[in-house]
N, C-alpha and C positions, 0 to 999 in steps of 0.2 A: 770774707765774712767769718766773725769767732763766732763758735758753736761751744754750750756749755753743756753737755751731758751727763744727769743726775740719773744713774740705775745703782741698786745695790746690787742686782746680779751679774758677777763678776763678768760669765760668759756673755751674756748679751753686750753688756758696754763698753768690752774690750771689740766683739764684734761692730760697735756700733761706732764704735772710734775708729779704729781700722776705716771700714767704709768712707765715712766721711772723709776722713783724710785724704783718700783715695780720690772723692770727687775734689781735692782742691778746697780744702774749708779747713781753718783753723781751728782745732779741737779742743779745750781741756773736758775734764772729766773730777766727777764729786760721786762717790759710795751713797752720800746722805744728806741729809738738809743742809746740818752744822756747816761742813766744809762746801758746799754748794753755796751758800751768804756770805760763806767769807772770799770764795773766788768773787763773787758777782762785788763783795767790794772792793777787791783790788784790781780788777780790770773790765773794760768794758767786755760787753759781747753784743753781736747784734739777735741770737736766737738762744732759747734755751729747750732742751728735751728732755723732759722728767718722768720717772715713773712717779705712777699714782702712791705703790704704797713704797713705804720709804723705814728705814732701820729707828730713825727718831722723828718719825713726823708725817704728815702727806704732802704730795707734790702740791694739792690744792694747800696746803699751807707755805708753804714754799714761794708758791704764785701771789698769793694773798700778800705774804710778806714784800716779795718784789716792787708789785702795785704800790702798797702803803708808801714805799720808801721813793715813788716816781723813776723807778726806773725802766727806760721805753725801750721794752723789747717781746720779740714774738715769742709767744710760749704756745709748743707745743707737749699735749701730755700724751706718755706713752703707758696702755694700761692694759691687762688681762683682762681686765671688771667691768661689767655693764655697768652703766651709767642710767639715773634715769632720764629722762625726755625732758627734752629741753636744757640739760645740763652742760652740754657743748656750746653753750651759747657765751660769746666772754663777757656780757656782763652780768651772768652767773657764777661763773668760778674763776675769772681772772684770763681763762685761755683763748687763746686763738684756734684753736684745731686741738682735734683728740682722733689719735692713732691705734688702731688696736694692734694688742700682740696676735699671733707674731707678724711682724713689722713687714707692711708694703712697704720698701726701699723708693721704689720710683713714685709711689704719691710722697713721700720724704722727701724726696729730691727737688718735686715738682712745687712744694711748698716754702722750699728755702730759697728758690730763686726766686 
């Protein structure tokens, strides 16, 4: 499975790469929107984990964009920030799952298998 990890926080995403890698999962990694669209169009991936708030953009725009362009893959968002109710839902913002920080690993895990 390739995993696409969109955080601007340097620590988190390098911890979050590391891990994953660790369970056996194909990693790349994006800072920000910009370079996260252009990963998603030079290769496939079957998951993506995005923070919400983002250096150029939000991850819900991110996601948004994905959708538009039919590209079939599980998004999950990775966020500090409450959400209101019913926002988790993917056919409101695009996502399959919303994870709070700081990050349960094993529902992570549990989601990607």
């Amino acid at each position: 499975m390739r995993i696409l990890i969109v955080e601007d926080h340097d620590d988190t995403r390098d911890a979050l790469e590391r891990f994953l890698s660790r369970c056996g999962y194909g990693v790349a990694v994006a800072a920000d929107l910009r370079t996260a669209l252009n990963l998603l169009q030079a290769q496939p991936f079957d998951a993506i984990v995005t923070d919400i708030a983002l250096p150029d953009g939000t991850g819900y725009a991110l996601i948004s964009e994905v959708r538009r362009r039919g590209i079939s893959i599980m998004a999950v968002a990775l966020t500090a920030y409450s959400y209101p109710r019913g926002a988790d839902e993917p056919r409101v913002t695009g996502f399959d799952y919303y994870l709070r920080k700081p990050l349960d690993t094993v529902k992570l895990r549990a989601l990607l298998r």
